[in-house]
C-alpha positions in Angstrom: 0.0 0.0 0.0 1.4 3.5 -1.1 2.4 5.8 1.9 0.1 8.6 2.1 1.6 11.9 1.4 2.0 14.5 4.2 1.6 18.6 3.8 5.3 18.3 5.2 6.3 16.2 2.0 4.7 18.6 -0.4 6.1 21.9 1.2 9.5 20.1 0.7 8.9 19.0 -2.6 8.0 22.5 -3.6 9.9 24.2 -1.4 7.7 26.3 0.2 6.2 26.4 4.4 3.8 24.0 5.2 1.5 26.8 6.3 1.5 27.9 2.0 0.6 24.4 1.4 -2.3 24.5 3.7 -3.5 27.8 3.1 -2.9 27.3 -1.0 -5.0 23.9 -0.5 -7.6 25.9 1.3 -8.0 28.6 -1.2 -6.6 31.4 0.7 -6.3 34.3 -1.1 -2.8 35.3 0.5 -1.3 32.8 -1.1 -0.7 34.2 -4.9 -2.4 32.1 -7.9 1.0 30.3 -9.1 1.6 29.3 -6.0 -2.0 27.9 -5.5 -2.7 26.2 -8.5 0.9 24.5 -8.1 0.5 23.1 -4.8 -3.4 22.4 -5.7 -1.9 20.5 -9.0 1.0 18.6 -6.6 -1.5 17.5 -4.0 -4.5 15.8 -7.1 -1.5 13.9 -8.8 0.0 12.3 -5.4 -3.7 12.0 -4.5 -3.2 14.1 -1.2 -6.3 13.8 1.0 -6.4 16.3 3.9 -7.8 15.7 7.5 -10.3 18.0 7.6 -11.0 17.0 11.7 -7.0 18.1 12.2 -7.3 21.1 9.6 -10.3 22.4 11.6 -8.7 21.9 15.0 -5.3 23.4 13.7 -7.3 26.9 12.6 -9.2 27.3 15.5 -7.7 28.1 19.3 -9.6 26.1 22.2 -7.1 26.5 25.0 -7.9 22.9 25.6 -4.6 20.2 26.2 -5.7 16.3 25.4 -3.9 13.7 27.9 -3.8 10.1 27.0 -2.2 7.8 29.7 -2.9 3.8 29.4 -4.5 3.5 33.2 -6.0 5.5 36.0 -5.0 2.8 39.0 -1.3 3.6 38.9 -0.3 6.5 41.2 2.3 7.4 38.7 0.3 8.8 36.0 -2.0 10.4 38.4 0.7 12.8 39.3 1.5 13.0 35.6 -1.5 14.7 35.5 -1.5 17.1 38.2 1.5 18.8 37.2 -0.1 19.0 33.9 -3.0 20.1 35.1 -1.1 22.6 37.4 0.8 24.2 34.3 -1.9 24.3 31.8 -4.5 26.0 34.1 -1.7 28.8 35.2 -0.9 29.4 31.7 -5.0 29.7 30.5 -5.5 26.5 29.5 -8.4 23.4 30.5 -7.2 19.6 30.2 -9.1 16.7 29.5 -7.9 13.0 30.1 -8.7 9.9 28.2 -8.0 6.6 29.0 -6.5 4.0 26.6 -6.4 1.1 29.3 -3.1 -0.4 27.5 -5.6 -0.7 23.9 -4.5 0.2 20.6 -7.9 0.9 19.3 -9.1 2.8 22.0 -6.1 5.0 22.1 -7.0 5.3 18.3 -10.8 6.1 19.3 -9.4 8.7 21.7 -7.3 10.4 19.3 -10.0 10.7 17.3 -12.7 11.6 19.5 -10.1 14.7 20.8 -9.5 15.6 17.3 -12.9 16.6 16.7 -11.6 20.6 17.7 -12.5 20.2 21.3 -8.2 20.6 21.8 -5.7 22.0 21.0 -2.8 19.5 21.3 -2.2 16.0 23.1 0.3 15.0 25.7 0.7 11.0 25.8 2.0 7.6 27.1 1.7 5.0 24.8 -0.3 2.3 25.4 1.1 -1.7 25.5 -0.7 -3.0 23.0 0.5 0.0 20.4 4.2 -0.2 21.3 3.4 -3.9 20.6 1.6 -3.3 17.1 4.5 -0.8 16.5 1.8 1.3 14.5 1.7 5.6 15.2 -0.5 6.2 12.1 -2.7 8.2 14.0 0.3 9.9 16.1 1.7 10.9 12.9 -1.2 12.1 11.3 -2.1 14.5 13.3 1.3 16.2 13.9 1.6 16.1 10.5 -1.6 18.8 10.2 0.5 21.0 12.5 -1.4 20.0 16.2 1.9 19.4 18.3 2.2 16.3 20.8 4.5 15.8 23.5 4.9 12.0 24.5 6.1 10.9 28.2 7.1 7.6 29.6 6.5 5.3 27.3 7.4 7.4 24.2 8.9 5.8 20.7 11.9 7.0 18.3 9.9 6.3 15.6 7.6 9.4 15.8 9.5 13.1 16.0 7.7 15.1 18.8 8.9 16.5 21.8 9.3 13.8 24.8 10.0 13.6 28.7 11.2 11.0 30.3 13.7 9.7 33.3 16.7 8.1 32.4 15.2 4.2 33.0 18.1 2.5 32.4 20.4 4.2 35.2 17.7 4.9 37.6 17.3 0.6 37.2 21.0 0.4 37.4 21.0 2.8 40.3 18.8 0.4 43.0 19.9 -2.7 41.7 23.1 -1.0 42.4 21.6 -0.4 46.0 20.9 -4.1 46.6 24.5 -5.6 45.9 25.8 -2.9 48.0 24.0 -4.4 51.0 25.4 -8.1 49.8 22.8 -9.6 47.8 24.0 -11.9 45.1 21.1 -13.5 43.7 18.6 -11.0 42.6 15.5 -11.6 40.8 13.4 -9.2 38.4 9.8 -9.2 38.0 9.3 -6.9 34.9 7.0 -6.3 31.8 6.6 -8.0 28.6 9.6 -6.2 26.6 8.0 -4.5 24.0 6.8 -1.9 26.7 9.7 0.3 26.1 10.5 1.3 30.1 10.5 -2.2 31.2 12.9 -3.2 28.4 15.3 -0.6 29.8 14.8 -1.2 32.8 15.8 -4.8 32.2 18.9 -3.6 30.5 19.4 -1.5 33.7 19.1 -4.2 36.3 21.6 -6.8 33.9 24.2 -4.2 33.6 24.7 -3.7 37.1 24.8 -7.4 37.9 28.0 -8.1 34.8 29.6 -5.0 36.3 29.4 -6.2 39.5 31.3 -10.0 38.4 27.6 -11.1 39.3 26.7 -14.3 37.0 23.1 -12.9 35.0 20.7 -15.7 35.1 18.1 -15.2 32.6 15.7 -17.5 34.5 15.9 -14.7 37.6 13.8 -12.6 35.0 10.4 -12.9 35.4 7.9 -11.2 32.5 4.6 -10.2 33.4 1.9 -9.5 30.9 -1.0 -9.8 32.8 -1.5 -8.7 36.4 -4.3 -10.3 37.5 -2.4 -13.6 37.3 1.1 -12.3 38.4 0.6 -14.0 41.8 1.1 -17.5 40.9 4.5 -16.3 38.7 5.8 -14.7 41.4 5.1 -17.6 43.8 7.2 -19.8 41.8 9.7 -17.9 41.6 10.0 -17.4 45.3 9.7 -21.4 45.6 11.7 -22.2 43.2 14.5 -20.1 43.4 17.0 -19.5 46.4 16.8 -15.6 45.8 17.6 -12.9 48.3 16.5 -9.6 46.1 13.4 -8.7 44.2 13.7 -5.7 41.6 10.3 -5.1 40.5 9.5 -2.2 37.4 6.5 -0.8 39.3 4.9 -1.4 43.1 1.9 -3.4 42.4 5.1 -6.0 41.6 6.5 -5.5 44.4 3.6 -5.3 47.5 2.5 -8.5 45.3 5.8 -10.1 46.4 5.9 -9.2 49.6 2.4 -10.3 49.9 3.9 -14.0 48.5 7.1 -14.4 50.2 4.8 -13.2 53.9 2.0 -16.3 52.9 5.7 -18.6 52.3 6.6 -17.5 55.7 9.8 -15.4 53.9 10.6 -12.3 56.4 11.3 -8.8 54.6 14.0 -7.8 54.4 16.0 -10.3 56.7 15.4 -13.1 54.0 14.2 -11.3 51.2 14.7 -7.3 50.0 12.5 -5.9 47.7 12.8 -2.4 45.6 10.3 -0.9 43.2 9.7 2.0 41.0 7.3 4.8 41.9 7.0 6.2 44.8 3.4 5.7 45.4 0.5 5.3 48.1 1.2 2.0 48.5 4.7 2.2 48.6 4.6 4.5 51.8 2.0 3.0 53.6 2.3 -0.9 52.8 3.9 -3.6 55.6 6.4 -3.3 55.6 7.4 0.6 53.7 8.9 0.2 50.3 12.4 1.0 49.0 11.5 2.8 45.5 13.0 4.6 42.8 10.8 7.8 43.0 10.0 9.0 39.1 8.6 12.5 39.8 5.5 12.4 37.6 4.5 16.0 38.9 7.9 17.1 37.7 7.4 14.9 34.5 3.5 16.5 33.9 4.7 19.9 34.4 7.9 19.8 32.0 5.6 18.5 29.4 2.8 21.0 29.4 5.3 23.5 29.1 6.6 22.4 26.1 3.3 21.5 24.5 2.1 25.1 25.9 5.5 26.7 24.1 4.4 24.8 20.9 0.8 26.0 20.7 2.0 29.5 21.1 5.0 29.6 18.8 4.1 31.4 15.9 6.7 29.8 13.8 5.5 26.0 15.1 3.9 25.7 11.8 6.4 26.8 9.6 8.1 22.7 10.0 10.0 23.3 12.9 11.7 20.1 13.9 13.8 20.9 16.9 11.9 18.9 19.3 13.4 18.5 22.7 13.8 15.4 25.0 13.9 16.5 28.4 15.4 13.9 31.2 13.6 14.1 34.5 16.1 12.9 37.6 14.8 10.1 39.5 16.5 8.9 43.0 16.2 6.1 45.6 13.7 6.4 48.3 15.0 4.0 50.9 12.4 2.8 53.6 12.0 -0.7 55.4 12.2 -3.3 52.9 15.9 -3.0 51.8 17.0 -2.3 55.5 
């Protein structure tokens, strides 16, 4: 199937803005004729069909931001949202949050239901299933009609947008780090499937600080969770099975889930067992015992990224086909509480 061509392609074909190519395709009389008729004849031969939902939102202001985040439940993305929310209503601006719940197609539906000029430009996590797919058609359409997005977290390299994220690897490598520093030899990770791009570095994270450390890596240490309604009896035989004194888990419903196992297999934490999460959360602070995490700063995160959404919706030259997006690293550190020490 052909690629469809973008306004971005024809403005460089012709050399002109991508704002000439949409005003000439809309019949704007400040554009002159040549011009016009030349873009009008470019676009009918490559068959260029505009999205008129994108066009409509692109020409009219709604001070309205679109967040997407794959689920509610985590505390994480909750305070994603706040320092959205906190940035875009100082600067003017409502939000609105949609839920993807890890679906391709509803993250697709959402997209599309936004795009309907109720916004004015998204802020997103990907969801599992589209990282999975590997398909941002509807990602890239839209930022090709000129509505900026700013992904965080779970972003992708295969879409040009502005990004923030931590640094996943290190801050992995950072309390795995922690663990061998209080002895432990034989630690375990209970991670994601790996086409969820933060538990993949993560992973890369926790096995680069066991080969620097002369510690074997034991690929059967590393258990993958894709569903969490069944992680239970996983990490149960990994407890039994395995003579492990260290649990790295990629979020804390991972971890309070093993602490929860090795407590029913009589397994004391931390004397015979220490356990260390990421996100600093509810139930990180108030579980039994208190969890060691690697605290992410989603209010930081939330904030840094309606900035730079805010910062492209009122950049005049934004649609002009500037490409200097921006991927800022939020710093992450480890929150030590009672079950590492």
């Amino acid at each position: 199937m052909k690629r469809k061509i973008t306004l971005k392609q024809i403005a460089k074909e012709l050399d002109v803005s991508i704002s000439t190519v949409s005003k000439s395709l809309r019949n704007s009389s400040e554009i002159g004729e040549e011009t016009r008729l030349k873009v009008q004849a470019f676009a009918k031969l490559y068959h260029y069909k505009p999205n008129n939902i994108a066009l409509s939102l692109k020409n009219r202001k709604t001070k309205t931001i679109g967040i997407i985040i794959p689920e509610i439940v985590h505390y994480f993305f909750s305070t994603v949202i706040n320092g959205v929310e906190h940035v875009a209503n100082e600067n003017g601006y409502s939000v609105v949050i949609c839920l993807s719940d890890d679906s391709f197609d509803k993250e697709v539906l959402n997209m599309e239901m936004l795009a309907n000029g109720s916004i004015d430009g998204f802020i997103m996590s990907l969801s599992k299933e589209t990282q999975f797919r590997r398909d941002f058609h509807h990602i890239t359409e839209v930022i090709n009609q000129g509505m900026p997005v700013v992904m965080f977290d779970r972003v992708t390299n295969d879409i040009l947008c502005d990004k923030v994220i931590i640094d996943d690897q290190a801050a992995a490598y950072e309390a795995v780090q922690s663990l061998i520093d209080k002895g432990k030899k034989k630690i375990a990770l209970v991670t994601t499937v790996d086409y969820v791009s933060v538990g993949k570095l993560r992973t890369d994270g926790y096995t680069k600080a066991l080969l620097d450390n002369d510690i074997p890596f034991d690929k059967n240490l590393i258990i993958k969770i894709e569903d969490v309604d069944t992680c239970e009896i996983t990490i149960s035989k990994l407890l039994e099975d395995k003579a492990i004194d260290a649990v790295f888990a990629v979020n804390e419903l991972f971890a309070v889930t093993i602490i929860k196992m090795a407590n029913k297999m009589g397994l004391k934490v931390p004397e015979d067992l220490a356990v260390i999460a990421f996100t600093d959360g509810i139930i990180s602070k108030y579980s039994t015992p208190t969890i060691t995490t690697v605290s992410q700063n989603g209010k930081q995160m939330g904030a840094k990224a309606a900035r730079m959404l805010i910062k492209r919706l009122e950049s005049d030259d934004y649609n002009e086909g500037d490409e200097n997006y921006l991927t800022e690293v939020v710093s992450t550190h480890l929150i030590e509480r009672e079950s590492t020490n």
